[in-house]
N, C-alpha and C positions, 0 to 999 in steps of 0.2 A: 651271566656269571652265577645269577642266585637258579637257574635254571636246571633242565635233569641232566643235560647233557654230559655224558661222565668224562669226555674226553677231556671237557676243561677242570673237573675236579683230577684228575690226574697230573695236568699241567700246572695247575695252582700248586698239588704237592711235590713237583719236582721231576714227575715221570717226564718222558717226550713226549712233544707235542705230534700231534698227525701231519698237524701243516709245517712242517719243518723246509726252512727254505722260502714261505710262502710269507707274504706281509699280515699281521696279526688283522682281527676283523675286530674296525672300531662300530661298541655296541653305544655309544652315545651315550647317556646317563643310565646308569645304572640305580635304580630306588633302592639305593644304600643312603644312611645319614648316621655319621658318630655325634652322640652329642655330648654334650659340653663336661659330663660323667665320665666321658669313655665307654657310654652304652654305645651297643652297635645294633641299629634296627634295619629291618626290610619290610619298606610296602605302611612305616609304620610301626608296626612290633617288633619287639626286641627281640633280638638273638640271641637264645637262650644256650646254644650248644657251645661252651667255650671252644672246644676245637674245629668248631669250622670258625670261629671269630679269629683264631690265634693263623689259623690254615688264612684266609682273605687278608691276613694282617701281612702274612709273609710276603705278597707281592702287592702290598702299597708300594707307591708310590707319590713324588711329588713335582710335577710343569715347569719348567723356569717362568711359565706366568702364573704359578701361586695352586694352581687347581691337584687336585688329589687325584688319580688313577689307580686301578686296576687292573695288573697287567701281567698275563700269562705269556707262555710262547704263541698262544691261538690269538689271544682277542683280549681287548682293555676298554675300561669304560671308565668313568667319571661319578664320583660320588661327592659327596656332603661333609664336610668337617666341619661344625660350631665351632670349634676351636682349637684346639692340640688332639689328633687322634691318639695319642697314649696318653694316662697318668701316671702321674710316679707315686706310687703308695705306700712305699718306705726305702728308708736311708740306713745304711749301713757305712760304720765310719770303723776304721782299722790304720794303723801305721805300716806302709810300705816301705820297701827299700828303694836309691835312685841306682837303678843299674847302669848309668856313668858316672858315679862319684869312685874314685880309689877305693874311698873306704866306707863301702854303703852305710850311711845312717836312715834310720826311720823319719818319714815324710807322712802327712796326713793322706789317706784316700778315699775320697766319698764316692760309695756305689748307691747307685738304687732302682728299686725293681720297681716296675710298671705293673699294671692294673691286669698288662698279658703273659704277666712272669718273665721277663726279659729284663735279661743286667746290665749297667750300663754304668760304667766311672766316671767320674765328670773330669777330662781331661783336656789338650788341646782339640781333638777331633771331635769330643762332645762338651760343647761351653755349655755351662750356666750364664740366662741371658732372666734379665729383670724387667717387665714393660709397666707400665704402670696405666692404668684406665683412665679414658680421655675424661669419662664424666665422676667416675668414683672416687678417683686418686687412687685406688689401692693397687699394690703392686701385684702383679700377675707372672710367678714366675716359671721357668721351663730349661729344661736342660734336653739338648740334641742326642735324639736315637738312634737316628742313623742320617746320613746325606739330605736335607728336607723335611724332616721328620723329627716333629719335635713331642715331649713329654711334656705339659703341666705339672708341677709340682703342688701335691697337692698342701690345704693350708695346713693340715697338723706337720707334714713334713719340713715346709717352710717353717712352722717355729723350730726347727730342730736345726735347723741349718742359719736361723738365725741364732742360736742361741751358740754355735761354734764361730760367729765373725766378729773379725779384728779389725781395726782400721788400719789404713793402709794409704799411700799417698801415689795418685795415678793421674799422671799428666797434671801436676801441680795442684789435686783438688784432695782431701782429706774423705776419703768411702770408707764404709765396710764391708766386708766380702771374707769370704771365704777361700782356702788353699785345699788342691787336691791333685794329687802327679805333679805337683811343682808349679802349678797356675793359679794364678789370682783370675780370682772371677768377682767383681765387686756385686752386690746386692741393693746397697741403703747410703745418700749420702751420712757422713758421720756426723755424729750430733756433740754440740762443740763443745759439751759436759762430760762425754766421752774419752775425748782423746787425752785433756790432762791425767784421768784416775787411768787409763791404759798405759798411759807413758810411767805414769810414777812404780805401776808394778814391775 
């Protein structure tokens, strides 16, 4: 993949492939590794050309057993994720309309771009999902980019998104979370000094 061969940088950007019809050629591990930043290095050093980063981003992929790929129409190979290959490195909050309601009223909608300029609404199809570190406690959060593919949120953005949650009551436990296209995405259980000053406003 990181190779001269131009036939797969054409494949990578969308052209056809040579070997059309023919089973893609698995290169085994590819020395690619994203780390935990959203750096994208080879061999090692980092990848300084944003658009061949954004160009190797467009045909990620992710295994039903967990492993990350790279996969043209030619050939796929196997790289490294420390963690979330995207970050979200800001949030953008606006009021949408619900295009089934009669009479459209405005709805909260949180979008936000990644580290590789790519937008994303946190909706049914991209949840906000919370994990919290086995040895730190601190919550680790991430919103879905595409199929597999998830974002870190990074932490200044997480306080921004903490600073829009309400409590909410989800399968009989009192969270807060956030709404966005009409979904509750919980973040933080609620803290029990919370809910009366939220209820009485």
């Amino acid at each position: 993949m990181m190779g001269a061969r131009p036939e797969t940088a054409k494949a990578a950007a969308g052209a056809p492939g040579p070997a059309t019809g023919r089973p893609r050629h698995d290169c085994g591990d590819f020395a690619i590794r994203i780390g935990r930043d959203g750096t994208w290095y080879y061999r090692g050093s980092p990848i300084g050309r944003k658009e061949l980063v954004c160009l190797f981003a467009s045909v990620l992929k992710r295994e039903a057993d967990g492993a990350y790929v790279l996969e043209t129409p030619v050939e796929r190979g196997r790289i490294e994720v420390e963690d979330a290959p995207f970050v979200a490195v800001e949030m953008f909050w606006r009021d949408c309309a619900d295009p089934f309601s009669p009479s459209p009223t405005p709805r909260q909608c949180l979008t936000f771009r990644t580290n590789l300029d790519e937008m994303v609404t946190a909706d049914s199809a991209h949840p906000i999902r919370v994990a919290v570190d086995p040895k730190s406690r601190e919550p680790r959060p991430y919103i879905t980019v595409r199929p597999g593919l998830e974002a870190r949120i990074s932490r200044a953005v997480f306080y921004e998104l903490v600073a829009l949650a309400q409590p909410e009551t989800v399968e009989g436990r009192q969270v807060l979370g956030v709404w966005s296209e009409g979904v509750f995405f919980p973040i933080d259980e609620a803290p029990e000094e919370i809910l009366p000053r939220r209820a009485a406003e």
